[in-house]
N, C-alpha and C positions, 0 to 999 in steps of 0.2 A: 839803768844798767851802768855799772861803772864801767870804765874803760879797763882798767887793769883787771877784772875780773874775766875779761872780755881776750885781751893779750896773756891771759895765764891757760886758759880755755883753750883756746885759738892754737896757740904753742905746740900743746899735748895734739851841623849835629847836633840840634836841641828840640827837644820836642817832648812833652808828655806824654806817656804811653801807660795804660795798665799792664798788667800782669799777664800774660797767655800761658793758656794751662797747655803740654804738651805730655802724654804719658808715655814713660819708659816701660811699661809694665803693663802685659795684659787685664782685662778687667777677671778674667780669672782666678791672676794670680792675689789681686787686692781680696778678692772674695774668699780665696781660699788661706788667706793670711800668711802667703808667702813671700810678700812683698810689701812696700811703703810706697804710695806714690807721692809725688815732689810737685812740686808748684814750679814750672819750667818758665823763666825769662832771656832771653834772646834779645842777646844787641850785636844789630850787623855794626854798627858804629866800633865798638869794641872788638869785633872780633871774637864774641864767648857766651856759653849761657849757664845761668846761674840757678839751679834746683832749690827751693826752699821749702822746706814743711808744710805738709799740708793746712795747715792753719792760718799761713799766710794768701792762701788762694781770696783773690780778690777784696783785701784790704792794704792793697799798694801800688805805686806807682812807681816807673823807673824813668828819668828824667837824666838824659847823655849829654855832657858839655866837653865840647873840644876845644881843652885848658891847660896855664902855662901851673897850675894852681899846687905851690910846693915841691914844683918840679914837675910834676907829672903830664901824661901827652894829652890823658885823657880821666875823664871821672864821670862813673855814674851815681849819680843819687837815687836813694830809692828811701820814697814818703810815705807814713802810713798815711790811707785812704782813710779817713773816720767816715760814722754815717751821718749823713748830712741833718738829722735828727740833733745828732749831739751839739753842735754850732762848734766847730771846735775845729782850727786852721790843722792844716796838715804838716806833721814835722818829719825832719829826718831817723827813719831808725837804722840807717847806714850808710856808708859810701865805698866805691870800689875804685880805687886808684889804678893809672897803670901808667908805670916810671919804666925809662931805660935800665938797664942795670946800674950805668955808672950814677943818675939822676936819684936810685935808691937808694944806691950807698953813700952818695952826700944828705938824700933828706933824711934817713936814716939816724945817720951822727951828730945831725943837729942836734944843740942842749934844747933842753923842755922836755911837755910829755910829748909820746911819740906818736905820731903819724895813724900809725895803724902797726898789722900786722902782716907779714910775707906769706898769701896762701898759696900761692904757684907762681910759676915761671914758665917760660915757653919761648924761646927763644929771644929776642930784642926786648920782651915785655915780660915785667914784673907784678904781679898782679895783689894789691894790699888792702887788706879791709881795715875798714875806719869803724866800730859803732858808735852808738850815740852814749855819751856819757852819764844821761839820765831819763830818766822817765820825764817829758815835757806836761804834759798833762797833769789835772788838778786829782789828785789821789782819794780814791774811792771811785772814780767813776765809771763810764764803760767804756770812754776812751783808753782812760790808765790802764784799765784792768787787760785790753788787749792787746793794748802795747807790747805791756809785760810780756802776758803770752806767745806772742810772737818773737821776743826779744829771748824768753827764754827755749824758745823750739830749736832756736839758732844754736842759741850757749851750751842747750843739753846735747844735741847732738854730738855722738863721738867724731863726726867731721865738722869742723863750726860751718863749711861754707862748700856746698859742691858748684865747683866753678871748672867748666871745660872753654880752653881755649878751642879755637873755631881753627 
């Protein structure tokens, strides 16, 4: 996935942990196609939790570092889980930054490409998504092929990222 495709999109405390599925939506309403459920991830580290398509339920991990990294106070990474079948290390398919305001607006202005993208704010915290600039994985396989997929659940959506501060 390129980055800019990702920022044009977009636009419009350590520890491993998987994914915990939390439904906003009764199983009714899924049955009766009135709803989407979301693949729920929750970091008390952060302060937020992050809804992602259902496709990413249980092919990732979200791994919390309390970092000075670019400025920011704090970053989660979150790794796709491949299956252990395919032998194939686990890479980044995003990161969520969280800067001061004024630590946004200097890493912001920095030359080069950029950072990420501003998906909320909430008081002292800015909250920026980073994705991954390409598909890491060897093309044609079942890793690549769900990468994407999940890469693109993210991009197509008309919200790239549902992120509630806590």
């Amino acid at each position: 996935m390129c980055c800019a495709l990702a920022l044009t999109i977009a636009a419009s405390a350590c520890g491993e942990r998987p994914g915990g599925k939390t439904p906003d939506v009764t199983p009714a309403d899924v049955v009766a196609g009135a709803a989407q459920t979301f693949d729920r991830f929750v970091s008390p580290e952060g302060k937020f939790a992050v809804d992602f398509p259902p496709v990413w339920a249980g092919h990732y991990t979200g791994t919390p570092h309390a970092t000075a990294e670019l400025g920011s106070h704090f970053v989660l990474d979150f790794r796709f889980k491949p299956d252990p079948a395919w032998k194939v290390e686990p890479k980044t398919l995003l990161v969520i930054h969280i800067f001061t305001p004024a630590a946004w607006a200097k890493a912001a202005a920095r030359p080069g490409p950029a950072i990420g993208v501003k998906i909320q704010q909430r008081d002292n915290d800015v909250y920026v998504l980073s994705l991954a600039n390409s598909n890491p994985y060897k093309t044609g396989s079942a890793a690549a092929a769900l990468f994407d997929k999940m890469m693109l659940a993210v991009l197509s959506d008309p919200v790239p990222l549902r992120l509630t501060p806590r």
